[in-house]
PLY file of the C-alpha trace (Angstrom):
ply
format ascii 1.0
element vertex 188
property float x
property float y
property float z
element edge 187
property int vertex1
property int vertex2
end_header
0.00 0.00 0.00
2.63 2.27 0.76
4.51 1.75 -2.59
1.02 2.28 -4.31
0.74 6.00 -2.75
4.53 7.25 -2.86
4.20 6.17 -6.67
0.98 7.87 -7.32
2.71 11.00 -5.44
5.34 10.43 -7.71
3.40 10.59 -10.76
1.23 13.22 -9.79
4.54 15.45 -9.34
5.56 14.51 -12.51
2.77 15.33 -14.67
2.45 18.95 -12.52
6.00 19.43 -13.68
5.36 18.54 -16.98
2.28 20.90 -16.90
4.17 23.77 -15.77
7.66 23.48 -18.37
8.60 26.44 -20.98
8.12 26.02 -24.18
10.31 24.02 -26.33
12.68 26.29 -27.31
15.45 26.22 -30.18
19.00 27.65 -29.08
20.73 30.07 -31.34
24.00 29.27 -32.54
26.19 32.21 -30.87
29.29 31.79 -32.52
27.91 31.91 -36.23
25.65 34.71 -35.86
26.08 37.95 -36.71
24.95 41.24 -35.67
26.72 44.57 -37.87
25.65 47.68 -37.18
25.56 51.27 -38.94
25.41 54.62 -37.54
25.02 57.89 -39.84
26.12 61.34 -39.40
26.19 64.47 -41.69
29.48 63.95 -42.92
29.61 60.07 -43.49
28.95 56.90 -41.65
30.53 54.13 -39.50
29.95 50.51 -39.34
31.41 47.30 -36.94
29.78 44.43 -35.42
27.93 43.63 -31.85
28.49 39.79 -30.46
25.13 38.21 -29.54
25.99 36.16 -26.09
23.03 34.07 -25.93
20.11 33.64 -27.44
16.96 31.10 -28.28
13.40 31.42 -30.06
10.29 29.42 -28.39
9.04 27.38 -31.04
5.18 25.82 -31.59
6.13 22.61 -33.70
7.83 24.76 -36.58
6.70 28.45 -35.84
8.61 30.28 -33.42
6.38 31.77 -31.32
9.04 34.16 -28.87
12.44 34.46 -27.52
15.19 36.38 -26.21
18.31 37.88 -27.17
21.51 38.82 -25.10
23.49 41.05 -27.26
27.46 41.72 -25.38
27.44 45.28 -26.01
31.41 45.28 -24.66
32.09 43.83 -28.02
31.35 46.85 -29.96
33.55 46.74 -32.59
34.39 49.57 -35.51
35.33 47.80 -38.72
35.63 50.77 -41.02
38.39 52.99 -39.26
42.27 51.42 -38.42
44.67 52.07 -35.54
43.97 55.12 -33.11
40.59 56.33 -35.16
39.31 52.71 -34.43
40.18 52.64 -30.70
39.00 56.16 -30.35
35.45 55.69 -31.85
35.27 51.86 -30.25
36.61 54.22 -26.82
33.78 56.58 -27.37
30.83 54.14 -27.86
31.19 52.24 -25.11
31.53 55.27 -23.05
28.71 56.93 -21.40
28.20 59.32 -24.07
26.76 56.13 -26.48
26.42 53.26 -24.76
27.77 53.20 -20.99
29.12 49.35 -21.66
30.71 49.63 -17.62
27.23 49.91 -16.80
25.16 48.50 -19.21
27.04 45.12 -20.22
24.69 44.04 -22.18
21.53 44.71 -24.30
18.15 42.65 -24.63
15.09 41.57 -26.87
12.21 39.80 -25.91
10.00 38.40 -28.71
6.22 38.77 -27.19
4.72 37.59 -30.81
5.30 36.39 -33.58
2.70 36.03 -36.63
4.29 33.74 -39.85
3.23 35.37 -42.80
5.22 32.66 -45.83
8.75 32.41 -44.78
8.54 35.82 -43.16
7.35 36.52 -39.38
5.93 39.66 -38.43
7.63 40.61 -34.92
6.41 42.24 -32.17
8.81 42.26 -28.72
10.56 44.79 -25.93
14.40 45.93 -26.74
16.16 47.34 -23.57
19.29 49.21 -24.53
20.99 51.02 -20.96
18.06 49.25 -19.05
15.32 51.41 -21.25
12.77 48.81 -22.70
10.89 49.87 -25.61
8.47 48.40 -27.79
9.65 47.11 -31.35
8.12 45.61 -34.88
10.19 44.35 -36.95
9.74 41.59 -40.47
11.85 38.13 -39.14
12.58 36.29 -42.34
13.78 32.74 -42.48
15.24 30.27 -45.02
16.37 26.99 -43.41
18.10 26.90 -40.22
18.88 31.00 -40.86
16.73 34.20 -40.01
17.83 37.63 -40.38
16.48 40.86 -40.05
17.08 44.75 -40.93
16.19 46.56 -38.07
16.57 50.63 -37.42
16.90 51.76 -33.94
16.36 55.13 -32.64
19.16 55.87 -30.14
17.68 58.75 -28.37
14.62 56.69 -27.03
17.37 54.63 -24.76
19.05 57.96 -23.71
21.68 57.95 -26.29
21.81 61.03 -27.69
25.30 62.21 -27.82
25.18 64.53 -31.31
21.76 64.34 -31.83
20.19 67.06 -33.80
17.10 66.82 -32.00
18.36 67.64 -28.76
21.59 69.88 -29.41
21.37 73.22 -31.59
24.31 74.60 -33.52
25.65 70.89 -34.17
26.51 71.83 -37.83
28.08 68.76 -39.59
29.20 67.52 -36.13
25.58 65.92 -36.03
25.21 62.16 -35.89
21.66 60.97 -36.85
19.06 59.39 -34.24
18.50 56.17 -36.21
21.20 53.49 -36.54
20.61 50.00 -38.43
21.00 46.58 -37.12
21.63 43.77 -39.85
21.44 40.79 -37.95
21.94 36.97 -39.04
20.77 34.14 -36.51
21.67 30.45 -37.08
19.71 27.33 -35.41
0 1
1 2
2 3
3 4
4 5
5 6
6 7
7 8
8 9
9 10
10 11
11 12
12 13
13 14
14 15
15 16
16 17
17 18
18 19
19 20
20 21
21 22
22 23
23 24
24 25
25 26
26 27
27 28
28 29
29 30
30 31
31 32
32 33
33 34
34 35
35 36
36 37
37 38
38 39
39 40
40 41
41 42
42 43
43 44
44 45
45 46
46 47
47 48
48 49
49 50
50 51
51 52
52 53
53 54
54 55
55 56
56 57
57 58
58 59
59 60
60 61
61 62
62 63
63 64
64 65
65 66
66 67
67 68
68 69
69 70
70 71
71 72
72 73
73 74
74 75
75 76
76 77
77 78
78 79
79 80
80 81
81 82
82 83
83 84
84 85
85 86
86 87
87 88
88 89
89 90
90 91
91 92
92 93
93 94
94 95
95 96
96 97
97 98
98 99
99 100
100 101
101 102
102 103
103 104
104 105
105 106
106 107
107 108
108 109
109 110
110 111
111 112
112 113
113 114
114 115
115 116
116 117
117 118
118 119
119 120
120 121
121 122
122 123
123 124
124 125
125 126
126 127
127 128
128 129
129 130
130 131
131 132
132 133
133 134
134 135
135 136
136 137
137 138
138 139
139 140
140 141
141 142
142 143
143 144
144 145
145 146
146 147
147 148
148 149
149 150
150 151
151 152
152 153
153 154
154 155
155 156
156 157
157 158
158 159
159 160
160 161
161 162
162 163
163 164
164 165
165 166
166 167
167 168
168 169
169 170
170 171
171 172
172 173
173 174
174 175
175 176
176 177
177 178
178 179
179 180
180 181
181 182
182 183
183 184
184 185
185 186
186 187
């Protein structure tokens, strides 16, 4: 008799486990992906990478469904300038002007929905950049085990806002533009 109940406890706290897991969810492969990144200003433009740290989509069968992103914002990189401009600029970003990296290690995005449209999802999630979360929509289009995505970021929303025309006067062609664009490539 005793045997009888511990094993029908024992079931009974296995299928309340089961009842309560995440969904399954499909892991991102970190070291393949790719995140570059442009920013804009009067007199030109600069471009690098940002290394995603970890990452995974929640998945219905198929059809991703969420997820969330860790991007290592201390691996700002500049891949357009060389020597001292590069350090400078990479300097300069990470520093509280831009991005505050001592601070704010890292950067995240939280798919809340996503609606498959073909081989294209239409995104809806939460992007925290300097631990300001802010809505964002974005297309999420996928071919095989890839998905990738163009996405354009306004900067002053998370208090970035160094050289902004909008909130300095008299910036001349020292003004950097609000938006910069995200090309990102995910692997699973």
């Amino acid at each position: 008799m005793k045997t009888t109940i511990k094993s029908i406890l024992i079931l009974a706290v296995g299928v309340a486990a089961a009842s309560f897991t995440s969904k399954p969810v499909e892991r991102v492969t970190v070291k393949k992906s790719t995140i570059n990144w442009e920013g804009e200003k009067v007199t030109g433009s600069h471009n690098g990478t940002i290394n995603l740290k970890e990452g995974y989509f929640e998945m219905d069968g198929d059809a991703i469904t969420g997820g969330e992103f860790v991007i290592d914002m201390t691996s700002i990189a500049v891949t357009d300038l060389e020597g001292d401009s590069k350090g400078q600029l990479e300097g300069h970003l990470k520093s509280d002007d831009f991005f505050g990296t001592s601070s704010h290690a890292t950067a995240k995005l939280v798919i809340t929905k996503a609606v498959k449209q073909g081989s294209t999802y239409k995104v809806t999630g939460d992007l925290t950049i300097k631990d300001i979360t802010k809505p964002i929509s974005f297309d999420l289009n996928k071919a095989g085990n890839t998905l990738s995505t163009e996405l354009t970021v306004d900067r002053t929303k998370y208090n970035v806002r160094y050289g902004s025309g909008s909130f300095f006067d008299n910036l001349g062609d020292k003004t950097i533009y609000d938006d910069f664009k995200l090309d990102i490539k995910l692997y699973i």
